[in-house]
N, C-alpha and C positions, 0 to 999 in steps of 0.2 A: 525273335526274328520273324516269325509268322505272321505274328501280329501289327511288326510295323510292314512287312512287305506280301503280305498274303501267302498262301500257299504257292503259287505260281512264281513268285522269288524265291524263293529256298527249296532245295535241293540235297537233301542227304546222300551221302555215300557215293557223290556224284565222280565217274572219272572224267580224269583230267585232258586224259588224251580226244575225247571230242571236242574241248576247249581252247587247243594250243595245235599250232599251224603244224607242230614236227608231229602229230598226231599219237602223241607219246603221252604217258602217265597216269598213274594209280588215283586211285579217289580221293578228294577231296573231305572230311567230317562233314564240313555245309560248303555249299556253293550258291552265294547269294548275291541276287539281283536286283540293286534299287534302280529306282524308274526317278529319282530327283535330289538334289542337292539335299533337302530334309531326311531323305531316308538312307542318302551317304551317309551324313554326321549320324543318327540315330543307331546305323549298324557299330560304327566306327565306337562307340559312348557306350556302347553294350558291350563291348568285347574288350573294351579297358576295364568296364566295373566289374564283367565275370570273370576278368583274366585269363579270356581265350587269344590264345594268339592268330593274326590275320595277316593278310598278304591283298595286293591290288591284280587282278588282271584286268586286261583289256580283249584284244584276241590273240591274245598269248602266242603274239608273232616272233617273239624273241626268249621264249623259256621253254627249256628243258626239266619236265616235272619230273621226280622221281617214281620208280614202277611200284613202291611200295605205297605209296597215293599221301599225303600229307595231313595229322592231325592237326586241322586247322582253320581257320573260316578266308574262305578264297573270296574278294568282293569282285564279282565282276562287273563292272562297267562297260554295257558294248550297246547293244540292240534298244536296250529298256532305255536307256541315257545319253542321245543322241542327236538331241535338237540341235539346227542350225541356223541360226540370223542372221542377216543380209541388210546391212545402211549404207547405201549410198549417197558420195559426200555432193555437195554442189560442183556446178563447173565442170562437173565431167571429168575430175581428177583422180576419181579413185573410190573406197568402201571400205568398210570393216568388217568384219564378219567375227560373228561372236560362234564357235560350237562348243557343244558340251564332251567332256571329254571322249563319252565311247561312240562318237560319229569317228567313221574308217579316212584315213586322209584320200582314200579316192574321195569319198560321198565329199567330202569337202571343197575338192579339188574341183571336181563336176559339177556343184553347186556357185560356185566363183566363175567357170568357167561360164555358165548361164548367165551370170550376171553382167558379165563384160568384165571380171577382175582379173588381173594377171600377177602370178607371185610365187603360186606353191603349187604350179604344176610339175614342180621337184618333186615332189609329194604322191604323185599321183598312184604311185605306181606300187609307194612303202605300205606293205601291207601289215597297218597297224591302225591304229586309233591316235587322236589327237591325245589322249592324254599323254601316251608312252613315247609320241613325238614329241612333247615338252619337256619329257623329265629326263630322254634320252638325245635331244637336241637333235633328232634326227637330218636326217642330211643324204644329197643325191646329184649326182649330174651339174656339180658347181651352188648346189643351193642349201639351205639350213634352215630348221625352223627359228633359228635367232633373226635370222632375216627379216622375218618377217611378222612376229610376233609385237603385240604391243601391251599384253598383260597376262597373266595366267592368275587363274582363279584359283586357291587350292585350300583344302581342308588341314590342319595342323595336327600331329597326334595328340593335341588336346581337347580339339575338338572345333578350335576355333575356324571359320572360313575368313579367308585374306585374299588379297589382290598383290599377287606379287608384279611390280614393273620390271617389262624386259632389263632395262639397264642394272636389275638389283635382283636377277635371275640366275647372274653367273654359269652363264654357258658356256662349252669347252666340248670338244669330244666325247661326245657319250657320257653326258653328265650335265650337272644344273644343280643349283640352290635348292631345289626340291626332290631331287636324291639326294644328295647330304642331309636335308632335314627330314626326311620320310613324309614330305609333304604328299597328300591325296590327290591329283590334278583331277579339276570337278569343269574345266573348260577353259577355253585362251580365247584370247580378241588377237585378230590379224587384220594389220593395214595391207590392203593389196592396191593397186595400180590398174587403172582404165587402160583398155584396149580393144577390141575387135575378139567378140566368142571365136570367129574360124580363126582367127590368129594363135588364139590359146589351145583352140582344139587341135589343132596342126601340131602343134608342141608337143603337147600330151601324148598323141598316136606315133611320134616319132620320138619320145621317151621309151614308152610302152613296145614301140619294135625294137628297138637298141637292149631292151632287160629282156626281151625275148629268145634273143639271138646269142644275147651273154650269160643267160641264168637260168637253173634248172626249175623254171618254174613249173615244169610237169610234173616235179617230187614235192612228197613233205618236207620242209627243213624248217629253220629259224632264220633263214636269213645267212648275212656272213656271220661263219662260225665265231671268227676270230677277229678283236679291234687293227687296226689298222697299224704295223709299228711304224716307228717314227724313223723316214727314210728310205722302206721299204710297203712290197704292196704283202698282205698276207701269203694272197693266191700263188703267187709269182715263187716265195719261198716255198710252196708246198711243193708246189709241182718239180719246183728246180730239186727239192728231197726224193725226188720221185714217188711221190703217195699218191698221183693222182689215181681214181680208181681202185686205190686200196678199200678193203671193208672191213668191219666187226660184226660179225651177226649180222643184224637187217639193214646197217650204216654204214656207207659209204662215202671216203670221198668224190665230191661230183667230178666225171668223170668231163661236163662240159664246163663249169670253173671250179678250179681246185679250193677257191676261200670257200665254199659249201660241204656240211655235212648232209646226205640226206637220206631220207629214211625210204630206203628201198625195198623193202618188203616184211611186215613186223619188228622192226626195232624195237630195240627198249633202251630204256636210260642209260639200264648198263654198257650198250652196246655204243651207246654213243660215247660217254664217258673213256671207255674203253680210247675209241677212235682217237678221240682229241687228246691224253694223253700218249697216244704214240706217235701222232703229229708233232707237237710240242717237243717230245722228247728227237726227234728223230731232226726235226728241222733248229732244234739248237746245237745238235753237235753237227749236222751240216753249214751252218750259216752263222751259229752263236748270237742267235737273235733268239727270246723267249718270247712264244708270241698269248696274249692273254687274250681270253675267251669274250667273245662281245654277248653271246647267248648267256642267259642268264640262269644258272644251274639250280632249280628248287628243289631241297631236300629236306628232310624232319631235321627240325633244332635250329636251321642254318637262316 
């Protein structure tokens, strides 16, 4: 690993919890950094022939790592892997924009909005990376990245790099053809749409007060705890169980929207764990709805 990525990429005994938003979990074996599409596949091609097992972050705005830290190789994709391109088409009709997976959907968002693009200022606000918004179909204030995608690049666990087309992406709620296949997201091409930067920027600042005003973005958490069921909102069932403001250890439900767990003062895994099963538990015999976890829970073996 050294060697393809320097000392400055890898990272032994690295915890997790300064790499993942709910600011939670144990160390890492290696936490390693490629800086390009070459040194994804080369990490990826070494940890099949050593038969170490691996895992993809981004900025781990949607994982719950466990406290006991994971024997594993965590590849992370964020800072090092984060180039953006900008083509603009003739006519004034519009652009593409190619980023690399671990560019943040603001930085992308901000970057379109410079150009005059308009499209994914849904986006601006998800704090995550373009890859984890391709493979997780992210989605906001009536918008999705199926929307607006027009191909994702991705590594295969054989090693191979492809071009997946939106129409052959199979996206859906919190899923995609490259979760089903543990495809690598190494970048996506996005058609966006001509308009007026203060048009788009006006957008964005009245997305960004509306998450403001609704979300506990002064805690750690993941995001919404829990996928959304079908017919119901999550938040809506918690609080109607009255858990609002309940806690475990250092996690609590938020107390300004109930679909947030978040980490109020030293959580630990267990303590979230803890929480969302007795959510779960508590809001299915009030409501008989089971609602399943949109955070993505890492643990050894799993």
């Amino acid at each position: 690993m050294r060697a393809v990525l320097g000392d400055e990429g890898v990272l032994e005994r690295e915890p997790l919890a300064g790499h993942t938003t709910f600011r939670i979990g144990g160390p890492a074996r290696w936490l390693v950094m490629p800086s390009g599409e070459d040194e994804v596949r080369a990490v990826v091609l070494a940890c099949r022939r050593l038969g170490w097992p691996w895992r993809v972050l981004g900025l781990g705005s949607n994982v719950l790592a466990a406290d006991e830290g994971l024997d594993e190789v965590v590849v992370k994709l964020a800072d090092r892997f984060s180039h953006i391109e900008v083509q603009m088409e003739a006519a004034a009709c519009g652009g593409v924009v190619f980023a690399e997976a671990g560019a943040t959907n603001a930085e992308v968002a901000e970057v379109a909005c410079a150009a005059g693009l308009a499209g994914y200022e849904f986006a601006s606000g998800i704090p995550g990376t373009v890859g984890g918004a391709a493979v997780m179909n992210a989605g906001a204030y009536g918008g999705e990245f199926a929307d607006v995608a027009v191909a994702v690049r991705c590594l295969t666990p054989e090693g191979d790099v492809v071009d997946v087309p939106a129409a052959e992406a199979a996206w859906g709620y919190r899923t995609s053809l490259m979760m089903e296949r543990g495809y690598v997201v190494l970048g996506a091409t996005l058609r966006l749409t001509a308009d007026d930067p203060a048009a788009i920027r006006a957008r964005m600042e009245d997305l960004a007060r509306r998450r403001e005003e609704k979300q506990p973005l002064d805690l750690p958490s993941a995001g919404s705890t829990f996928k959304r069921p079908e017919g119901h909102f999550a938040g809506k069932l918690i609080q109607d169980a009255g858990l609002q403001g309940v806690s475990v250890g250092g996690a609590q439900v938020s107390t300004k929207h109930a679909g947030f767990v978040v980490n109020v003062g030293d959580a630990t895994a267990a303590d979230v764990l803890g929480l969302i099963a007795q959510v779960r538990e508590r809001v299915r015999e009030q409501s008989g709805v089971t609602l399943e976890p949109e955070v993505r829970l890492w643990s050894r073996g799993e």
